[in-house]
N, CA and C atoms as an extended XYZ file, in Angstrom:
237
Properties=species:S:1:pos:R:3:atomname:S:1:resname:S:1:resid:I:1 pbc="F F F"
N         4.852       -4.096       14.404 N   UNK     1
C         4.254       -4.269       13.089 CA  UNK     1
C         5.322       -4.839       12.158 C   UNK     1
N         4.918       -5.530       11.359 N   UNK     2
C         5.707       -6.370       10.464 CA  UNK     2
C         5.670       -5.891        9.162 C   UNK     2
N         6.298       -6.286        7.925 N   UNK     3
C         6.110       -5.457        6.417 CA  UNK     3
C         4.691       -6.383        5.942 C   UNK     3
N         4.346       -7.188        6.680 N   UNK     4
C         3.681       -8.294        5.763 CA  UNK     4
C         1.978       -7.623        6.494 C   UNK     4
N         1.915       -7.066        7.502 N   UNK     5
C         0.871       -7.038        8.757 CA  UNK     5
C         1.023       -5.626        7.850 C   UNK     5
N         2.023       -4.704        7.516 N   UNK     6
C         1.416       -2.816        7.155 CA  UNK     6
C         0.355       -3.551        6.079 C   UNK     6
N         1.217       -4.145        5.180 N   UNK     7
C         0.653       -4.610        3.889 CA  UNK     7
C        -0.480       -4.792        3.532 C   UNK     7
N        -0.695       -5.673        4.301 N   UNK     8
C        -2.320       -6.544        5.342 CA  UNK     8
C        -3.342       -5.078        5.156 C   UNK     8
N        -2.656       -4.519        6.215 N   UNK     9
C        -3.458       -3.008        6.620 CA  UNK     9
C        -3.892       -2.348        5.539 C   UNK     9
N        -3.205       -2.191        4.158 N   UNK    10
C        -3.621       -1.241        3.249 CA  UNK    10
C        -3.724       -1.662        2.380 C   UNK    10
N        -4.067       -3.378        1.780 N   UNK    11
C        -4.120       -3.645        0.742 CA  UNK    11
C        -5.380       -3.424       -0.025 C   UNK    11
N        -5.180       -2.857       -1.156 N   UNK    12
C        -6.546       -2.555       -2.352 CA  UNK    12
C        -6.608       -1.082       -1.802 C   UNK    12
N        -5.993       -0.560       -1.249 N   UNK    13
C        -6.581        0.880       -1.085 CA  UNK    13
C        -4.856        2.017       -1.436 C   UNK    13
N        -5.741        3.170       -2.083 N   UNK    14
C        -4.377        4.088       -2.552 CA  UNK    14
C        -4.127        4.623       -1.490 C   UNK    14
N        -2.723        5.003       -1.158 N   UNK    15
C        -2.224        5.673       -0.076 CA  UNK    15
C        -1.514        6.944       -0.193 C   UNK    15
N        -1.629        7.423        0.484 N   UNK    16
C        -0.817        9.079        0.494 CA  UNK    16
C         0.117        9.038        1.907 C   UNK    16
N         1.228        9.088        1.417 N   UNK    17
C         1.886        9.344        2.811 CA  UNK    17
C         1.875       10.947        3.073 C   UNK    17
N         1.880       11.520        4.481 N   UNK    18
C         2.530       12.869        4.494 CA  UNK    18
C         3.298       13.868        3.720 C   UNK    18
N         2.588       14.683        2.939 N   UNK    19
C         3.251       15.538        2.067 CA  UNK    19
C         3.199       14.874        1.263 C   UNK    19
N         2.912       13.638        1.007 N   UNK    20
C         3.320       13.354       -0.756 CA  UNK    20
C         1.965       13.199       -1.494 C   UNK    20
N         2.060       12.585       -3.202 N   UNK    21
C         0.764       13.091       -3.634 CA  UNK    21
C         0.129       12.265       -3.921 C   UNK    21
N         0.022       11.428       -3.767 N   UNK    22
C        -0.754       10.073       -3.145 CA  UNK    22
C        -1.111        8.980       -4.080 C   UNK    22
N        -0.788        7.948       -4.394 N   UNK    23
C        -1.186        6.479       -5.190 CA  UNK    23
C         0.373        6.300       -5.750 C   UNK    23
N         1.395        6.719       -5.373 N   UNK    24
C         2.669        6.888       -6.141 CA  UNK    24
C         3.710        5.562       -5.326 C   UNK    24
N         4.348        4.866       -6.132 N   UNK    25
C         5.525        4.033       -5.164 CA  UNK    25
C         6.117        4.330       -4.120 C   UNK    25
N         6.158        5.933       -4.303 N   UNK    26
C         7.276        6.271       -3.065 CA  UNK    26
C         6.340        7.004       -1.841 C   UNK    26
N         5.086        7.036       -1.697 N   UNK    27
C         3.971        7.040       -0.870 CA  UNK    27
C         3.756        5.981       -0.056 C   UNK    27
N         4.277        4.597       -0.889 N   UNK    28
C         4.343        4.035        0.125 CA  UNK    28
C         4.872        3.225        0.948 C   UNK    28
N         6.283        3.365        0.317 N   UNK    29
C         7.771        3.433        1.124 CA  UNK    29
C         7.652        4.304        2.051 C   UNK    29
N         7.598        5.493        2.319 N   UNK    30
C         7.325        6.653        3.109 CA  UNK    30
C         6.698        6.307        3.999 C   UNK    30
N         5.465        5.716        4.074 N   UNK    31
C         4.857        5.320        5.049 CA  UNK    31
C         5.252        3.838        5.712 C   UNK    31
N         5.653        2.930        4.913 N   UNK    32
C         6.409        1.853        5.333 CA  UNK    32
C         7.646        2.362        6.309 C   UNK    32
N         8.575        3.128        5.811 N   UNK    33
C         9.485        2.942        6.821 CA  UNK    33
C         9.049        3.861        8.383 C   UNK    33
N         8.024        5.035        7.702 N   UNK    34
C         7.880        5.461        9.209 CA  UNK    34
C         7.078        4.757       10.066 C   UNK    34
N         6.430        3.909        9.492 N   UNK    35
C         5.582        2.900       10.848 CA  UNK    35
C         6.638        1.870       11.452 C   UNK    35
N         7.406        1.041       10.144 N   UNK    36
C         8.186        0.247       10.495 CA  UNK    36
C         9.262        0.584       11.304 C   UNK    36
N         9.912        1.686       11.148 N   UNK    37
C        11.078        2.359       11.718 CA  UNK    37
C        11.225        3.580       12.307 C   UNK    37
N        10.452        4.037       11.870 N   UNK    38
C         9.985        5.878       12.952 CA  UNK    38
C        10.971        6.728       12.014 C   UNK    38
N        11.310        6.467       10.885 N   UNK    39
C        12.325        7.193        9.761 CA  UNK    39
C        10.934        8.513        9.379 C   UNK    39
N        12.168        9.068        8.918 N   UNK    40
C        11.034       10.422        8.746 CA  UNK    40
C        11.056       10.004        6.997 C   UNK    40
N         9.882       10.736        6.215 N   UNK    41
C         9.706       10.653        4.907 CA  UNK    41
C        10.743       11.292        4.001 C   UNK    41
N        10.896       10.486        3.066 N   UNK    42
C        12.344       11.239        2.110 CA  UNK    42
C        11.286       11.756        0.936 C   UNK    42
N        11.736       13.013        1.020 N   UNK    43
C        11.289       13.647       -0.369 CA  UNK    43
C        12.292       13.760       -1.310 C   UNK    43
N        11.460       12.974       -2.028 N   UNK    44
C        12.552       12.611       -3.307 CA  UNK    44
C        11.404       11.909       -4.491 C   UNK    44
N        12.026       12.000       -5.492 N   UNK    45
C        11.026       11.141       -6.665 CA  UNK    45
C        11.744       10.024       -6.604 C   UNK    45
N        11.266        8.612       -6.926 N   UNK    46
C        11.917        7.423       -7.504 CA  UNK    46
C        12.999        7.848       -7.597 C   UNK    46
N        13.439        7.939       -8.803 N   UNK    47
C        14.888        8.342       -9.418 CA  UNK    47
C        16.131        8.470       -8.616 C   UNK    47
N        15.534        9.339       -7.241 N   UNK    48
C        16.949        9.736       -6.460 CA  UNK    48
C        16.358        8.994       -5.254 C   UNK    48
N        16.141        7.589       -5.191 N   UNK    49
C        16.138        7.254       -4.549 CA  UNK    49
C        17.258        6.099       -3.959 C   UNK    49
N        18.132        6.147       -4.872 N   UNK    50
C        19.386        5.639       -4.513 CA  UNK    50
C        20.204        6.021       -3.731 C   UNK    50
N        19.999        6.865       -3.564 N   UNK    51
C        20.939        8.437       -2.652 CA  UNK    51
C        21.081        8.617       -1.449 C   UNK    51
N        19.164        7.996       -1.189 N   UNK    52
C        18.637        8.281        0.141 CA  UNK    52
C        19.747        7.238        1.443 C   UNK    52
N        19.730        7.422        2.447 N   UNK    53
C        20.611        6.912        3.590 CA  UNK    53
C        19.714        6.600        4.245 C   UNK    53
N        18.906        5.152        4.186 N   UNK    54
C        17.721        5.006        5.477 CA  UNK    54
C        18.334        3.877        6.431 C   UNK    54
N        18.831        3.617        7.173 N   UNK    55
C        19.851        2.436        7.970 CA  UNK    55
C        17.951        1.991        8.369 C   UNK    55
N        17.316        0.835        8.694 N   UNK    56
C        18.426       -0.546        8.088 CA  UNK    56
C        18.446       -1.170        6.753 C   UNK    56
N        17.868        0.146        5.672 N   UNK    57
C        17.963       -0.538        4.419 CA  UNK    57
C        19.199       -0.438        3.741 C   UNK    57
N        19.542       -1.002        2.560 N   UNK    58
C        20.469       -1.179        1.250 CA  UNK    58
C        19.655       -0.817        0.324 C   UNK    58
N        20.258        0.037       -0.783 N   UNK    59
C        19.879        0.356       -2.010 CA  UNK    59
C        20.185       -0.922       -2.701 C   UNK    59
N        19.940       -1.725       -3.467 N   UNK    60
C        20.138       -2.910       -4.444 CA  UNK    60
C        19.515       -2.738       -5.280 C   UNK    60
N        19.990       -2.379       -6.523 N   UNK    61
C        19.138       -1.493       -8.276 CA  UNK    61
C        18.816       -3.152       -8.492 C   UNK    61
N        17.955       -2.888       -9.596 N   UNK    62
C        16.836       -3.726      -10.386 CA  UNK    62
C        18.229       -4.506      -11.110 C   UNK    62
N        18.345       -5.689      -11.111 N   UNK    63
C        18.747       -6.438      -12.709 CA  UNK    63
C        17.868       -7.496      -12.863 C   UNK    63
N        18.441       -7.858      -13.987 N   UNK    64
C        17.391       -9.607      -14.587 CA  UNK    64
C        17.198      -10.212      -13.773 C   UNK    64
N        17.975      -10.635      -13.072 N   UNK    65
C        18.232      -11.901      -12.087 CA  UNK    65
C        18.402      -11.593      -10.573 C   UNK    65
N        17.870      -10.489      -10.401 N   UNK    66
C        17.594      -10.116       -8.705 CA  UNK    66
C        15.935       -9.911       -8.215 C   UNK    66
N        15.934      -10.500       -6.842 N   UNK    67
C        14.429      -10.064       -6.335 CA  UNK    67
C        14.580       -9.355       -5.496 C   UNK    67
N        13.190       -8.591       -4.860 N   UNK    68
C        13.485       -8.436       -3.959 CA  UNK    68
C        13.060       -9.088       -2.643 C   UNK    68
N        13.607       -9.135       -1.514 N   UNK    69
C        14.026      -10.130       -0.256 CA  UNK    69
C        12.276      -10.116        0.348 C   UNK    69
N        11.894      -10.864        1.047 N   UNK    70
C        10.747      -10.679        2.195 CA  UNK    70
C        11.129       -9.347        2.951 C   UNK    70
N         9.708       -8.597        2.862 N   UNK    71
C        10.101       -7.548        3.553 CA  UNK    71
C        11.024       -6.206        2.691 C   UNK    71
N        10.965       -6.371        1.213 N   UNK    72
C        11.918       -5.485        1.374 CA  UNK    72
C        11.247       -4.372        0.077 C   UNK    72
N        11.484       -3.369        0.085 N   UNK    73
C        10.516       -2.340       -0.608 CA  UNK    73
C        11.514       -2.176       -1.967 C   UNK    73
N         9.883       -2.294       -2.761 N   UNK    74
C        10.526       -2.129       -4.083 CA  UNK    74
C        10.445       -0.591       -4.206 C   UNK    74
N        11.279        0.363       -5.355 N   UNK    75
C        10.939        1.756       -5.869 CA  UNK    75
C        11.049        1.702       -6.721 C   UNK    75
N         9.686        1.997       -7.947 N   UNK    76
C         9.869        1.746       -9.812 CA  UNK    76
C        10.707        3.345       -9.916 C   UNK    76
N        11.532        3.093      -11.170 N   UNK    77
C        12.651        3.837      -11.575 CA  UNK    77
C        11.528        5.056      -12.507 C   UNK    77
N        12.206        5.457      -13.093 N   UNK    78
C        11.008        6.980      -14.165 CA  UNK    78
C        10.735        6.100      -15.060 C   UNK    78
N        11.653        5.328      -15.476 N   UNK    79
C        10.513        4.077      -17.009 CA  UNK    79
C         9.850        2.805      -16.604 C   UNK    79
């Protein structure tokens, strides 16, 4: 499965990953990396999601002039 093919799979519809509380950004990162990668779910809010250690991602924070890559999961911050 590819990021573009989960995408495919669940677009227009809210998602709940495991344990979490469902229609939230990090619901569906959670479920992105465990299909994509077999990573188990990080419980965490946005916020501390800098923290998290998921190999094969990089944390790379938001500025003006950055995107993010094909494939690569955004997490909105608390504002």
């Amino acid at each position: 499965m590819t990021p573009v093919s989960l995408t495919a799979a669940f677009l227009g519809q809210r998602v709940t990953a495991p344990g979490g509380i469902g229609g939230e950004c990090v619901d569906w990162v959670d479920i992105a990396i465990n299909r994509l990668h077999g990573l188990p779910p990080v419980r965490a809010n946005a916020i501390d999601w800098p923290r998290a250690i998921l190999p094969p991602y990089l944390w790379t924070a938001n500025a003006p002039l950055n995107f993010p890559p094909p494939g690569g999961l955004v997490v909105w911050g608390p504002t």
